[in-house]
C-alpha positions as CSV (number, residue, x, y, z in Angstrom):
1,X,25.7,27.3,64.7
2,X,21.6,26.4,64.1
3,X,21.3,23.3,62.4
4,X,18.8,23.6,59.9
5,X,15.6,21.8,60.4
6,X,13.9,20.3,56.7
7,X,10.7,23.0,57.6
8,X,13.1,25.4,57.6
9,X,14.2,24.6,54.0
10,X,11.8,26.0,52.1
11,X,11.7,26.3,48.3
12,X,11.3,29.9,48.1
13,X,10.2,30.5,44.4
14,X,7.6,28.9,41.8
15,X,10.7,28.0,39.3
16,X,13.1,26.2,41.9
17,X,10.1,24.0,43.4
18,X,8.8,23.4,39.3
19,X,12.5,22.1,38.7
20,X,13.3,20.0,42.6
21,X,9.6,18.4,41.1
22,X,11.4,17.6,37.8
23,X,14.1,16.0,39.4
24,X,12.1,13.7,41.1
25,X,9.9,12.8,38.3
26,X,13.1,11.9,36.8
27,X,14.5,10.0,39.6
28,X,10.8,8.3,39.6
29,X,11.1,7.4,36.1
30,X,14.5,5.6,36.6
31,X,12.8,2.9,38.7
32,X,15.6,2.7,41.3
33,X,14.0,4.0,44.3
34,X,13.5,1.8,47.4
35,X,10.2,1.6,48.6
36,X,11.4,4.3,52.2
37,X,12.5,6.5,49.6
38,X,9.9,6.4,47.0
39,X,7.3,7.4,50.2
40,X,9.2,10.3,50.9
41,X,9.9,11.3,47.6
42,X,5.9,11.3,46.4
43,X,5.7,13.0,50.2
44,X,7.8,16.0,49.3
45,X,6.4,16.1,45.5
46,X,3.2,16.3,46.8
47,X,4.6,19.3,49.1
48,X,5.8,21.0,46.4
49,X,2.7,20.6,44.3
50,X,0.9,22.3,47.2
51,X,3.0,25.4,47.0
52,X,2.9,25.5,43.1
53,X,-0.8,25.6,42.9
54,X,-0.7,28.2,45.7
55,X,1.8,30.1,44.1
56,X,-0.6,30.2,40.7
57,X,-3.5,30.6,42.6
58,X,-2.1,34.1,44.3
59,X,-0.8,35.2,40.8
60,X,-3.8,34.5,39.2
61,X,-5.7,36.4,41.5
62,X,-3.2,39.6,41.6
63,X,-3.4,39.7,37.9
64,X,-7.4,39.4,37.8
65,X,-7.0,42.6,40.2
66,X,-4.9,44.2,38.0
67,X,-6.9,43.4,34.7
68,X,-9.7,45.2,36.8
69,X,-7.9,48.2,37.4
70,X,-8.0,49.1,34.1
């Protein structure tokens, strides 16, 4: 059995990478994270903010293309 790698865990949808961002604001907030996790937390929000705005970006554009359309 593959072992899955953390590139192959992707978030695949705009919602479930808005809410794993939530969480981690909220685990932020709670000021108990080490300073090793606290790096890779802000790494992978930062990740995830990536994806958001390209997710909006793409959706923005398809409905622009729509909107044209009519």
């Amino acid at each position: 059995m593959k072992k899955e790698t953390k590139e192959e865990t992707l978030i695949p949808t705009y919602n479930e990478a808005y809410s794993k961002l939530g969480e981690i604001l909220t685990l932020l907030d709670e000021d108990n994270v080490d300073v090793d996790e606290l790096s890779e937390k802000v790494k992978e929000a930062s990740e995830l903010l990536k994806f958001c705005k390209e997710r909006l970006l793409i959706a923005n554009e398809e409905t622009r293309k729509m909107l044209e359309n009519l």
